[in-house]
Structures are given as structure tokens and as C-alpha cells.
N, C-alpha and C positions, 0 to 999 in steps of 0.2 A: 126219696132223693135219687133221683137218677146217678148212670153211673157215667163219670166224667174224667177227662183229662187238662191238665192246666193250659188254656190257648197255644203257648210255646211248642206242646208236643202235637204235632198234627202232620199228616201225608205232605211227601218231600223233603223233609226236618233232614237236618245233619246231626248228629249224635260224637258224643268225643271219644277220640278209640282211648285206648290203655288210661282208662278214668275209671271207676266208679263212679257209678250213673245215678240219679235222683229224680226219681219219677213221683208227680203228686198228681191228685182230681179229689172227688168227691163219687161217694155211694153210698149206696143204704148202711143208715150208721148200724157196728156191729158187723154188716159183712164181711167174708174176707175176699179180698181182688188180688187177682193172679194177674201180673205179665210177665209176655216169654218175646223174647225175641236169640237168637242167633244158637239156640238149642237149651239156653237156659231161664230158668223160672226163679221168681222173685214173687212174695204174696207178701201181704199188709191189710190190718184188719182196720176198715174204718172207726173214728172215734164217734162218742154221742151227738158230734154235729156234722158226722159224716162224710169229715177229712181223712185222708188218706199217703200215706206217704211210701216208696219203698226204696230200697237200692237194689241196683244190677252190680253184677262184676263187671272189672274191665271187657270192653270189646274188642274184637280187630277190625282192622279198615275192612268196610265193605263197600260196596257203590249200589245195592238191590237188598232190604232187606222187609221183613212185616213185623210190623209190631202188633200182639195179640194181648189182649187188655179183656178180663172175665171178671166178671160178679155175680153169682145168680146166675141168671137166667139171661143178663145184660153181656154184649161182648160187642167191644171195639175193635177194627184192627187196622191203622195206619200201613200204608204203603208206600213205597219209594222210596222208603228212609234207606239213606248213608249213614256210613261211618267213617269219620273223617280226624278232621283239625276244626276245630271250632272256636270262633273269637267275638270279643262282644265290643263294639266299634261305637264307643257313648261319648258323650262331651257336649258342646252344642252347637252353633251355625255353620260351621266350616266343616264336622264331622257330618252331619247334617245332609251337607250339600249334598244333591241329588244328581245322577250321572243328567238327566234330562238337561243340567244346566251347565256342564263341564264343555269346555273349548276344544275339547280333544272327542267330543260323544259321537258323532257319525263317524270317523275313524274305528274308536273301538265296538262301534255298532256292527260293523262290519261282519267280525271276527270275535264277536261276543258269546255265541251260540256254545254252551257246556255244559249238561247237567252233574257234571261235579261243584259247580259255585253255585251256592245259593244262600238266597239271604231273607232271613225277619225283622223286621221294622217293629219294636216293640210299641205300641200305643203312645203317643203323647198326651197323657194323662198327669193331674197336679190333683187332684180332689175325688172325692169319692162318687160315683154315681157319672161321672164326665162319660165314659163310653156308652152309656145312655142317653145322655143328651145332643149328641151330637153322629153324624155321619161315621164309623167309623169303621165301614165293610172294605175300604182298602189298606185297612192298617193291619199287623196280628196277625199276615200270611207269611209263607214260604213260597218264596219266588225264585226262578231257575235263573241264571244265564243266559238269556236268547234274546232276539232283539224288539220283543215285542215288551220285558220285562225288563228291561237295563235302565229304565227312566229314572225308577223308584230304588232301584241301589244308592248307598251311600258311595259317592266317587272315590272317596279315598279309600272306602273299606274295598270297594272291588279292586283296585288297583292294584290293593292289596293281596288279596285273594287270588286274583290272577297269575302273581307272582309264583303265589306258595302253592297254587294248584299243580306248577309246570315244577318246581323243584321237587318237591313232595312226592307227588303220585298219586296224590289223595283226595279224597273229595271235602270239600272247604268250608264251611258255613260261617254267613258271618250273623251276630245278634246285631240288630241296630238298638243301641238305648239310646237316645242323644234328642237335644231342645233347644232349640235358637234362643240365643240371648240368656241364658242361662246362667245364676251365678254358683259358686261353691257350697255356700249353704246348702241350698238345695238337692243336692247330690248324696249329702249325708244325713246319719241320724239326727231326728230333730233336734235331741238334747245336747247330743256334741255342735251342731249347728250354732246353737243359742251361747253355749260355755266358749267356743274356737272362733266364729265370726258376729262377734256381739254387733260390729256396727254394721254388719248388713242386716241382721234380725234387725235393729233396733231400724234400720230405713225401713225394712218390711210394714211395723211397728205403725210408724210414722204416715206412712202412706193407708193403715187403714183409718184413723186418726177416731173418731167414735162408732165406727162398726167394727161389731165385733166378729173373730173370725167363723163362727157358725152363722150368721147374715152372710159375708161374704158367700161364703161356702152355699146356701142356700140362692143366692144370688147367681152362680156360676151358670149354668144355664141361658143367664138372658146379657154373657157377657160375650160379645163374636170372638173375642182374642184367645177364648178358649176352644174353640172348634179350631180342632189339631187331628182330624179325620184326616181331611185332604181327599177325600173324594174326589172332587177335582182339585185342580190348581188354583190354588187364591190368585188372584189378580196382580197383587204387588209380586210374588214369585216370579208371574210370568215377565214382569215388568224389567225387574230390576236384578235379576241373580245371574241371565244370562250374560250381562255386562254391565256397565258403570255409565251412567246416563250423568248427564251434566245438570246441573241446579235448575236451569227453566223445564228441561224434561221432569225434571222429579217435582216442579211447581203445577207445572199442568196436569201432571197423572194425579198429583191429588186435587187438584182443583175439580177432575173429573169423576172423580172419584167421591170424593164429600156430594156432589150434586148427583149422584145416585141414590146415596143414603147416607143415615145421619148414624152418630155414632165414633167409633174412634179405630183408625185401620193400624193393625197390627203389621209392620213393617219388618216382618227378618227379626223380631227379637226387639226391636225397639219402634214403645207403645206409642202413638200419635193421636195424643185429643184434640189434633184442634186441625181447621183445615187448614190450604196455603195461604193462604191471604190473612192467616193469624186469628180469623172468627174462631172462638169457642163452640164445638162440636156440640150438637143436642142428645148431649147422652148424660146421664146423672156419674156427677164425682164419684161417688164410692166405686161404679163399674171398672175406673180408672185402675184398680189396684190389681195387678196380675197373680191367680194363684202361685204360678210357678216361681214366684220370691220367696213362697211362704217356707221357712226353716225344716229344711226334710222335708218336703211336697213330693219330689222328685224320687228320692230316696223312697219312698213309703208306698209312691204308686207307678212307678215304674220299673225302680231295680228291682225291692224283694217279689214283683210277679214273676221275674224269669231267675232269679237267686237261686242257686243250686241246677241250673241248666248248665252242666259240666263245660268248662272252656280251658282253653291253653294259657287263657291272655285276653287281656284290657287293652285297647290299643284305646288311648286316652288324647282328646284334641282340646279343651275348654282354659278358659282363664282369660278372654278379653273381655269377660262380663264386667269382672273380678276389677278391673280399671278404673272403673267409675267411680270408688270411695275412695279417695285417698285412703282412710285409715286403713283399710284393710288389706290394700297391695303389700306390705311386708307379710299378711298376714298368709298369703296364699302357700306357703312352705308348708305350713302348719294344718291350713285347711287338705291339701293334698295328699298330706300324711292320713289327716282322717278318712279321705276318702276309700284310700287303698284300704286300710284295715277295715273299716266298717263292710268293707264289698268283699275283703277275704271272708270276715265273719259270716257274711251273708250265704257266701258260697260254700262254705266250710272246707275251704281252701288256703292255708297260709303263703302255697306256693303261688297262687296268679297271678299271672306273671303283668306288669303295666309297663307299656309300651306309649312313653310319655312326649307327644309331640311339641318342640319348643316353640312360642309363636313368633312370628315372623313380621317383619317391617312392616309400619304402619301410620301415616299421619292424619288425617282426619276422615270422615264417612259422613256424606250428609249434611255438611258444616258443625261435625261433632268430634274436636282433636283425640288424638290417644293423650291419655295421661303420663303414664309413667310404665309402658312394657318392661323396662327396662327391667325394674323390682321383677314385675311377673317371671319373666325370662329367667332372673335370678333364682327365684323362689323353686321354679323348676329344675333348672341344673342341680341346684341343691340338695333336692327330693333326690334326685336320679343318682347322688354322687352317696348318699348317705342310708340308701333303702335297699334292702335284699331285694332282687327279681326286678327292679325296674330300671327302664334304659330309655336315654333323651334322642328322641328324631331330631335332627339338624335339618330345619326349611328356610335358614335367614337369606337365601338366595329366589324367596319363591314369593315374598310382599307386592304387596300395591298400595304404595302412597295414599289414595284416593279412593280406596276398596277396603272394608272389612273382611271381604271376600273373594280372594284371590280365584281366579279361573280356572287354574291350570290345577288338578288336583292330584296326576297321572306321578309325578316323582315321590310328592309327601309320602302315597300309598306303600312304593317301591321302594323308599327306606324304610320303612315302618315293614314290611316283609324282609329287607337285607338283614335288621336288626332280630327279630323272630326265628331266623335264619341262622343268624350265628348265634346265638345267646338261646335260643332253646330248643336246635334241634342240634346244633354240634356242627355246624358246615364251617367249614375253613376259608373263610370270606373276609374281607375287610366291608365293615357295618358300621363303624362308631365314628363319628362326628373327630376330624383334627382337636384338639385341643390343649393348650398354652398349658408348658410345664416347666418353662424358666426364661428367665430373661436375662441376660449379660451387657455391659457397656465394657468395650475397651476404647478411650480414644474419643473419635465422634461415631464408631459403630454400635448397633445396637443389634444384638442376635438373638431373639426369639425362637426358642424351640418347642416341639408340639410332639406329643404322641398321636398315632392314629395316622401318621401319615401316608401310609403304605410307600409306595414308588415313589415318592414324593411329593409336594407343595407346589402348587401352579396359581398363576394369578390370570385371573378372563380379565382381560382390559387392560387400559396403559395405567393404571395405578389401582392398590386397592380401596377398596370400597371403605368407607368406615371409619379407618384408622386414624388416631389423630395421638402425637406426640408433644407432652405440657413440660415444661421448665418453670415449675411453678403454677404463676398464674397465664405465663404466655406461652401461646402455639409457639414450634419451630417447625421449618421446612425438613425434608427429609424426601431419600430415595430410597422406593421398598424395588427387591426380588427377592424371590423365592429360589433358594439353596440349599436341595434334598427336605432333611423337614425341619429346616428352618425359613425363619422369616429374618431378610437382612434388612434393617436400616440406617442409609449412609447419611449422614449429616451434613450440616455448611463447615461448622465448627465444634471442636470440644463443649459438651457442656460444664456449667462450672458449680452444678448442685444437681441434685436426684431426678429423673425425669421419671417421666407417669408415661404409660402407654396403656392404650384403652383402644378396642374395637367392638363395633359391632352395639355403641351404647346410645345411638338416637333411639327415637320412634320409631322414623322412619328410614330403611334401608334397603338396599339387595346385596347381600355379603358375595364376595367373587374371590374368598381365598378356597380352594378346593384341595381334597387330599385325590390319589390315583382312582376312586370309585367315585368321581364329582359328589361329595358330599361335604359340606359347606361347615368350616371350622367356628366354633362355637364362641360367642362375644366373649370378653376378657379385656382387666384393667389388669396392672402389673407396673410394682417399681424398680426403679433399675440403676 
């Protein structure tokens, strides 16, 4: 058995400074393999099937260093490896998104050029054997900053990166783990998958309906929805991510598209068997059923390959999958929780840190409504309010009504480093999202107050966004401004029983109450 290191560690890599480090591969079973890097040496003797695992001591930042890897007679040595900040940027379509299709990409094309950021795209992989069967020699590298590689970055992770590379002083690496259309099961251990989100297993379940999942599994190879290479660009990518096409365009691109080949086109996450014109695709039912539903698919073949690759931080974007069952939208609190722990477990880190993005307004995609964000939104806040080390991004300012996939992906990034920023390096910043900590009625006023405000509460527009005041079961009118950090609303008349105030709880929105660092105050109901 040759001697080997786990894809993850390879020429360019970012490495995490002040960590203990977790280095694994394979060699001849019984050997013992030595790495050194930055003057110190670490050995591990391989087991009977020739696994290998070691740890380093903490490093210091570097930007130029070799890592030397020995066995025998065998020796590897990695170069250009940094030591940096390293973060693993997973979830699915929106983390996903790739700078190639960001609204803002020739701009920061420009001025992209850094070999302190760089970034791995970890495989999209659901089943065993998948990087075999398919294209996947652009996935599983370390790519630099420059403008010839800024395609295949995650937009929000670079923007991210960008951020913390210029505060820092360090060299940045981001993990890409993330999968369009992706739901929560998936992410976690099987067995917590099946006990936490029984009725998405049981849809998984449902959808194989008499094959079983070793057929499937055997089957994966001759299913196209599984080629997650990306060698080139799929077609609908190119189609449809760099902007919001209207119903006849997206009837024709498939119209054009089925008359090329038969079969069923994988769409951003959501499968399509059938063409536009409503004919049934010539591809066999059972191909229908996507591994990446399967309970921990995700979890088993894409987190634990890079698991214990030292990081700061989860910067965490998923849960519009999660919309699609009713039953299970309350249940995202729950599943969320599992996921941090089981990816602590994983990394053998209690501390990693989740840096949990909230999602953002949304009414339908495709002629297919949002259900209920609202719950999701909830479930989130909740995690963030009730979990050591994790903190909520505020993007309810950054929606598109008519988009799963909002364009602009340059601010999410840049909260998602504000918050990194103050919460785990110590910077003395305002990062955290406005948010609702009392409400008062004197009169017909109603005064909303918020922490977080910094300088104060600003409203973009002639009225806020969202907001709506009940007496019961009926709306009243009202006049909102913002008065340091509160929120004033002036009434017609006394109310003569308890009002409700609520913002931020459609589907669909763009939130426009802002604190002093334009970041956008987090929904909220409250009685008063």
C-alpha cells in the first residue's frame, strides 16, 4: 500500500495556526510515517489496513511553508502550504453559489489577485464509489485567489475571506462542504437522521418505494443528477444562476433541453422528470430518487473525509430545503442542534465555532411557493440564542421574491466575517443583528426597544418594511421612526386591548430596519 495523504492535504492547503493539527493517509500497514513541518515532527504507525493517523502541535501563521510526509523508502512533500484562519463554508445552494455567477464577479475580479485566500471545494459526493464514476478532476483542489480561479469559489465564502484576510494579516483558507437542494438529514449521522427528522427519512423511504437502497446505490452511476464533478458547467447553471429568467424562458431551456436527451435535468437542487410541455421523461422511476436525501449520505461522504481538518468555524447557509415537509419545519431547531454536535464530534472540537446564516425573504422559484421560512428563521434564531459558539447572520435585507437565489452574495459574506471578527478573534466591532428586547404601550404610542443597535436605528424608505400591528384580529394604521434604539409607533387612537406586533414574518421580504453597521434587525412578534 502506497504511502498516502487524505485528498484535503495537498500543495497550496491552508492549515489552522494555534490548533492541533490531524494529519491521516494510508502506508504500508505496520509502518511508521513521520511528518515535519515548521521544525517539528509527529510519527504514527500505520494499522493492519494500513490507516494512518497523527497529530502536530499548534503552528504560527506562516504564508511559505513544506510539509514532509516519510515512510520507508516513500516521501511526500506538499508545498506552498500556509498557516492561517481556516473555515469550512457547507450548507447548500446559496453557500454553494459560485463567484462565476455573483452580480458583483468582474468587479471583484479585478482586484481578486491574493495568494493568502484560497479555497477546497470538497467533492459532492452522496454514495460510495461516486468519484469514480463520474468527472471529478475539478473538484478536491486548492485554488488561489487570482482571476483566473475566482469562478469556482464559494461567493459568500470569499467575501468572506476577503474580509478576514485584510483584518487578520493572515492567510485564509476556506473548506467548501455544501450541495444544492440539500436537506438536514442529510448532513448528520444516519442514525440521529432517522430518530430527529423521521418524516424526511420516511419521504427518502417513500421515494424508493420497492428498491432497495443497495439497487439504488448500485444504480448511481447511470443516474446524471449524480455527476457533481462539474468539469464543466451543467447547462442549467449556466442558464439560470446568473439571473432570474421568467416562465417562457425557463419553458424553452427545457423544452431545448429534453430534445437533446432523455432523462431527467437536475435543476440547482430541484429534480425534474418530466419535460415542459408535462411529457414524461424516458428515464426509469426508481433513477428518480436522489442519493443525496438518503439519511447521513452527506454526513458519511463528504463531512467525515475532511473531519478533523483543523478550522475556527462553520460558517453554516442551509434550511430552505428543510421547507418542503411541513412536518418537519419545527423540527429544524432540533435537527441544527444535531448537526453542530455531530461535526464537533467529528472534528474533535467542542469549540467550532457555527456561524449560522438566517434565511432571507422569499416567495416562490419556478412556480414553487415558500412554505413556511418563517418556522425555519425561527428554529434558527433559536439554535443561535440557546448554543455555546454559535451566532445568527442577519440577511432579511438581501431576498428575492422570485429567486431561491439571490445574486448579490458580497454583504452575507461580510457579516459572516463582522461576526467571526468579533465573537472569535476579540475585535471591538458592532456584528450582531438589532434585535427586539421590549415593548411598551403608553397611550396610542408603542416603543420598541432593541439591543444591538450601536449609533442608532435607521429606516431605508418612507416606511418599514414588514411590520404590521394587530388588535386582535384587525390591522391598525400606525406611524413608525426610529429614536436612537428604538422603534416608535404612533397610532390614530388608543387601543382598548393588547396589541401584537410582528415584523419580519412573511415569506417574502427585504427588511429595511438597520442598526449603525447596516445590518438588518432580526424578525420578531411581541405583546404589548
Amino acid at each position: 500500500m502506497a504511502l498516502t495523504l487524505a485528498r484535503i492535504f495537498a500543495d497550496g492547503m491552508v492549515l489552522q495556526r494555534d490548533k492541533a493539527l490531524e494529519l491521516w493517509g494510508t502506508a504500508v500497514p505496520g509502518e511508521v510515517v513521520r511528518v515535519a513541518i515548521q521544525g517539528q515532527e509527529a510519527t504514527s504507525a500505520a494499522d493492519y489496513a494500513g490507516q494512518w493517523r497523527c497529530e502536530l502541535a499548534p503552528l504560527h501563521s506562516s504564508e511559505q511553508e513544506t510539509l514532509d510526509v516519510v515512510s520507508g523508502t516513500e516521501r511526500l512533500s506538499l508545498t506552498r502550504v500556509a498557516v492561517g484562519e481556516v473555515f469550512v463554508a457547507a450548507g447548500q445552494s446559496n453557500m454553494e453559489y459560485w463567484m462565476r455567477y455573483d452580480r458583483e464577479l468582474e468587479e471583484a475580479r479585478a482586484s481578486c489577485a491574493n495568494e493568502r485566500i484560497r479555497f477546497y471545494d470538497a467533492p459532492k459526493c452522496s454514495y460510495p464509489g461516486q468519484l469514480e464514476d463520474f468527472d471529478y478532476s475539478e473538484a478536491g483542489v486548492w485554488r488561489t485567489a487570482s482571476p483566473e480561479e475566482l469562478d469556482r469559489f464559494s461567493a459568500v465564502a470569499y467575501y468572506c475571506a476577503r474580509v478576514l484576510e485584510e483584518r487578520l494579516d493572515v492567510p485564509i483558507g476556506i473548506v467548501g462542504c455544501n450541495y444544492g437542494g440539500t436537506i438536514s438529514s442529510a448532513w448528520m449521522r444516519a442514525d440521529h437522521a432517522r430518530a430527529l427528522e423521521p418524516e424526511q427519512a420516511a419521504a427518502f423511504d417513500a421515494q424508493l418505494g420497492d428498491l432497495s437502497y443497495a439497487e439504488l446505490l448500485a444504480q448511481g452511476r447511470l443516474n446524471p443528477k449524480n455527476d457533481k464533478g462539474y468539469a464543466t458547467w451543467p447547462a442549467w447553471n449556466e442558464f439560470f444562476l446568473p439571473r432570474t429568467p421568467n416562465e417562457a424562458e425557463i419553458a424553452e431551456f427545457m423544452r431545448a433541453e429534453a430534445a437533446k436527451a432523455s432523462g431527467p435535468a437536475d435543476v440547482g437542487g430541484l429534480d425534474v422528470g418530466a419535460s415542459a410541455d408535462g411529457e414524461s421523461a424516458d428515464v426509469r422511476p426508481e433513477l428518480l430518487t436522489p442519493t443525496k436525501e438518503a439519511p447521513g449520505a452527506l454526513y458519511t461522504h463528504m463531512v467525515l473525509p475532511i473531519a478533523g481538518f483543523a478550522a475556527r468555524g462553520v460558517l453554516w447557509y442551509q434550511g430552505e430545503s428543510d421547507d418542503e415537509i411541513p412536518a418537519a419545519r419545527p423540527r429544524y431547531a432540533t435537527a441544527l442542534r444535531a448537526i453542530i454536535a455531530d461535526w464537533r464530534a467529528a472534528w474533535h472540537d467542542p469549540e467550532l465555532a457555527f456561524l449560522v446564516v438566517q434565511l432571507s425573504g422569499f416567495g416562490s422559484w419556478m412556480g414553487l411557493p415558500a412554505g413556511d421560512y418563517d418556522a425555519i428563521r425561527a428554529c434558527q434564531q433559536e439554535v443561535a440564542d440557546d448554543t455555546e459558539g454559535v451566532w445568527l447572520c442577519s440577511i432579511g435585507d438581501m431576498g428575492d421574491d422570485h429567486d431561491i437565489h439571490p445574486k448579490v452574495k458580497r454583504p452575507v459574506g461580510e457579516r459572516l466575517a463582522l461576526l467571526a471578527l468579533c465573537h472569535l478573534y476579540g475585535h471591538g466591532l458592532l456584528a450582531d443583528a438589532p434585535r427586539v428586547t421590549e415593548a411598551q404601550r403608553v397611550g396610542a404610542r408603542v416603543t420598541i426597544r432593541f439591543c444591538h443597535a450601536g449609533d442608532g436605528l435607521t429606516i431605508e424608505g418612507a416606511e418599514v418594511d414588514d411590520l404590521r400591528l394587530h388588535c386582535g384580529d384587525r390591522a391598525l394604521p400606525f406611524a413608525a421612526h426610529a429614536e436612537g434604539d428604538c422603534l416608535v409607533l404612533d397610532l390614530q387612537r388608543e387601543p382598548s386591548s393588547e396589541l401584537s406586533v410582528s415584523y419580519g414574518q412573511s415569506n417574502a421580504h427585504c427588511l429595511n430596519l438597520y442598526n449603525s453597521a447596516h445590518i438588518p434587525a432580526l424578525p420578531f412578534v411581541m405583546c404589548c
